[in-house]
C-alpha positions in Angstrom: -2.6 45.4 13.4 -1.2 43.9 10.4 1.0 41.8 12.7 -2.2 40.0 13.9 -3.2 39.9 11.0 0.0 38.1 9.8 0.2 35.9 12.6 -3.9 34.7 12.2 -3.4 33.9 8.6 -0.1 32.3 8.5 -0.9 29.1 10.4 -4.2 28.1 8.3 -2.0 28.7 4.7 0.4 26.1 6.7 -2.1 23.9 7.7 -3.5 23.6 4.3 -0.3 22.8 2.5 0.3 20.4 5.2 -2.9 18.8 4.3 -2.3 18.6 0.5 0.7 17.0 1.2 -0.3 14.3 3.5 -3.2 13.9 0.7 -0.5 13.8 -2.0 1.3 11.7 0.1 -1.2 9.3 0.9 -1.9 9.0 -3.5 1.4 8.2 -4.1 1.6 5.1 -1.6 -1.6 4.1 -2.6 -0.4 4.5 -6.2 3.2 2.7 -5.3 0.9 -0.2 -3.5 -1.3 -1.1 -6.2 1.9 -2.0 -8.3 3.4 -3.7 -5.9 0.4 -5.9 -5.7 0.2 -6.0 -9.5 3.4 -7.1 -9.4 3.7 -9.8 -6.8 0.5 -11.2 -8.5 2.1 -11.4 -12.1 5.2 -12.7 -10.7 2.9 -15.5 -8.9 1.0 -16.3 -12.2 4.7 -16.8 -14.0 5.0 -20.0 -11.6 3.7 -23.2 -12.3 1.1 -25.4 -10.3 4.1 -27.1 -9.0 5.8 -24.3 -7.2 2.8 -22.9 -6.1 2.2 -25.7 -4.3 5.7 -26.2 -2.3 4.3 -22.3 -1.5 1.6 -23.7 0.1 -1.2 -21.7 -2.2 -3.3 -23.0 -5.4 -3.5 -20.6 -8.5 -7.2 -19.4 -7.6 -5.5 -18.2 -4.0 -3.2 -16.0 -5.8 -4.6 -12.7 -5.4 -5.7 -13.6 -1.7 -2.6 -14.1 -0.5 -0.8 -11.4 -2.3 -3.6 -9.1 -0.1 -2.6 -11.4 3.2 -6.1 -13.6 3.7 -4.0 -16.2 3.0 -2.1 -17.1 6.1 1.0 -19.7 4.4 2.1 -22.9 6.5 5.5 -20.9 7.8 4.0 -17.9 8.8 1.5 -20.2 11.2 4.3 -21.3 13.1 6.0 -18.1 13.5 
């Protein structure tokens, strides 16, 4: 019986560490993202109106395209 027993329990006590780890997981990317995107943004901002604009964005499209609503000239082509 306790061999059952063993073999009922075991797979929910693996399903549930599974799950924490795909929800640990899934923190950590979104964590990783959000400084990516902090990033990319700052390093945009560092660049003057110039350079923005042989880009093909305007400083108030910054954040937009860093999230990709902004579809650039070379990308259109592609």
């Amino acid at each position: 019986m306790s061999a059952a027993l063993a073999t009922i329990v075991r797979p929910a006590v693996t399903k549930r560490a599974n799950a924490f780890g795909q929800i640990l997981r899934a923190c950590c990317d979104g964590i990783a993202r959000h400084f990516a995107r902090r990033t990319a943004i700052a390093t945009l901002r560092e660049l003057d109106d110039h350079a923005l604009r042989d880009i093909g964005i305007a400083r108030s499209q910054i954040e937009a395209a860093v999230d990709g609503f902004i579809t650039l000239p070379d990308q259109a082509r592609m």
